[in-house]
Each structure stands twice: as structure tokens, then as C-alpha cells.
N, C-alpha and C positions, 0 to 999 in steps of 0.2 A: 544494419539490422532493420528488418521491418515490422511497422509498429504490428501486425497481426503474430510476430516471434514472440512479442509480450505478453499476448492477450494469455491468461492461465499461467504465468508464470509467479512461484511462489515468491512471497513477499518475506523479509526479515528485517528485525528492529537491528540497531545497529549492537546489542544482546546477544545477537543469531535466537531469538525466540521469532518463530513462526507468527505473524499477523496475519495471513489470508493472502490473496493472490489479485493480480489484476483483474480487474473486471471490465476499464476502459481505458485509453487515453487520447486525452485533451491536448489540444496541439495549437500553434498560432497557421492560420491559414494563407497571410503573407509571407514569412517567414518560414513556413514549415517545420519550426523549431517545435519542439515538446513541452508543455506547458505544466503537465501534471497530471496524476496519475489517480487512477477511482482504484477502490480495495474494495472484495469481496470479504469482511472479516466473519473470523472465525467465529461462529454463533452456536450451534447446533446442527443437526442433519437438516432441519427441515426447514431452516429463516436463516438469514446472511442479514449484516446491518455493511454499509457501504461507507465509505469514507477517502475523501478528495485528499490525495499528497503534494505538494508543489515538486515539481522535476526536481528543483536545487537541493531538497530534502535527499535526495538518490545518490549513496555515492557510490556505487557497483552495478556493475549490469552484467552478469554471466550466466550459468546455473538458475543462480537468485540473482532477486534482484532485494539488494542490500542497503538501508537506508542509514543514514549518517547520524537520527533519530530516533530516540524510543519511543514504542506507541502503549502506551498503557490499555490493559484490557477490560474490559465493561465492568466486568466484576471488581478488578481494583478501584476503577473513579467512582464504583458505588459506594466502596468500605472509605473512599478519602473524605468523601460527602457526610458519610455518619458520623466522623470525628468532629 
């Protein structure tokens, strides 16, 4: 697979909820291995907020690309914060 297959491809917590989609990935350049992945997360129509995944965080790559981890969403780390 070549890393421009990724670019736009949707992203999943390991939940199957929807976080946002590729936006970059970060690679070792000796190595060429995959280092970690940037998310366009889901914000609204008009502002995206970004956020860096470690590759090992990734356990699927087809369709989606399906993470081993949950990401919790802006709205909930704000209601964890008010408690």
C-alpha cells in the first residue's frame, strides 16, 4: 500500500465510532517504516482539530483504518474536566 492510499481514509476507535480521517503520515526516513499517523478530527463543517496516532496504536488497515484504541471526543474530555 502506498502511503498516498491512506491520505483520506476514515479513521475508527477500536468502538467502530468514527474519529476523523488521515490527514498525514509521518514515516522514519532510514528505515521507511511508518511512524504515526495525524487525524483530521471531526469538529464541525468549517474547523478540523488535528491529532498525532503512534502506527502501533493501528491495528487494521483496509476500508478503515481501525485503531486498537479509543479516542474520546472533545465534548466528552470537556464534561470529564467539569466533574
Amino acid at each position: 500500500m502506498k502511503i498516498k492510499e491512506l491520505l483520506g481514509k476514515t479513521v475508527l476507535d477500536k468502538n467502530a465510532f468514527e474519529v476523523g480521517k488521515v490527514e498525514d503520515v509521518d514515516f522514519d526516513p532510514e528505515s521507511g517504516t511508518i511512524t504515526g499517523i495525524t487525524l483530521a478530527l471531526h469538529k464541525n463543517i468549517f474547523s478540523k482539530d488535528l491529532s498525532g496516532i503512534l502506527f502501533e496504536d493501528v491495528a487494521t488497515i483496509g476500508e478503515y483504518i481501525i485503531l486498537n484504541k479509543e479516542i474520546p471526543k472533545k465534548d466528552e474530555e470537556s464534561s470529564d474536566e467539569d466533574k
